[in-house]
N, C-alpha and C positions, 0 to 999 in steps of 0.2 A: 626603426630597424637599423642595427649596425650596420658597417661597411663587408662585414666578415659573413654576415648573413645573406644582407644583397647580391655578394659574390659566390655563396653556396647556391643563391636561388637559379642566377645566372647559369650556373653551372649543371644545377637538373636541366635546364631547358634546352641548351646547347652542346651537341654532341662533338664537333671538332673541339670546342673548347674540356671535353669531358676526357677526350685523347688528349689533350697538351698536360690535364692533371697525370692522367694514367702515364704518360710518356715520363713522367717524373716519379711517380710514387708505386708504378708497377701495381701488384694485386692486394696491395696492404688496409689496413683498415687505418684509421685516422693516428686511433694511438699506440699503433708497429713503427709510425716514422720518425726517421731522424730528425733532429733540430734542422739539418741541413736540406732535406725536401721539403721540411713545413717551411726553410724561409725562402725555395725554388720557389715554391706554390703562392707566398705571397710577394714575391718579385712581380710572378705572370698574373695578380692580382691588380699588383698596381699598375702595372701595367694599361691594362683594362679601365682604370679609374677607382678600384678599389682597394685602398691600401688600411694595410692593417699591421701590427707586428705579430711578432713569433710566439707574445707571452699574449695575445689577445687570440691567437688560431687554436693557443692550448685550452684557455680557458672557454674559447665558445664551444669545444667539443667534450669538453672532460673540466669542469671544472673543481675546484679544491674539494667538495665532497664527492667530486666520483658520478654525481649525476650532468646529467645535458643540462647548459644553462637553457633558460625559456628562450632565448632568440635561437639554440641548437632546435631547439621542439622544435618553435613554428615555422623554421626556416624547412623541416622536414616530416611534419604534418602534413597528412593527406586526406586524413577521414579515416582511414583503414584500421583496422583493428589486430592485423597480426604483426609478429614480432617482428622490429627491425636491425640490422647492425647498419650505422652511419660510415660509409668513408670517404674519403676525400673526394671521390670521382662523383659523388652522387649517387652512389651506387646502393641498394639496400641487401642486407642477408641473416637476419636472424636476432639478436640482443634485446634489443629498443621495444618496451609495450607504452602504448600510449593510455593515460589511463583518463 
């Protein structure tokens, strides 16, 4: 598992840390943010002990065909069968089917 995934994973689970993303990227979905919140986000990343860059946050959310890479999936697989949209917060709301 990436460093980028382990730190999404972290971030479903733990809610003060789910505010420090929010506190950065406000109500956005992953790919509304600026170069400049995705590399807030991976500051308070490394922070944490998970470091990654800016062109590794884009790709594990959106990568060059426009789909989720598979460590985006499993990092945000649940079982569930309806649609999700990914954002930075952990947050789920509508796009994403899992098939």
């Amino acid at each position: 598992m990436s460093k980028i995934s382990e730190f999404y994973a972290k971030v479903s689970e733990d809610a003060a840390l789910k505010q420090e993303i929010a506190a950065i990227t406000g109500d956005k979905v992953f790919d509304e943010l600026s170069d400049e919140q995705i590399r807030r986000v991976s500051e308070l990343a490394k922070s944490r002990g998970y470091a990654f860059t800016l062109e590794e946050a884009k790709s594990f959310f959106v990568p060059d065909d426009g789909e989720l890479s598979l460590d985006a999936l499993d990092a945000v697989a649940g079982g569930k069968k309806e649609k999700r949209k990914v954002d930075c917060s952990g947050s789920y709301s509508g796009v994403i089917t899992r098939r």
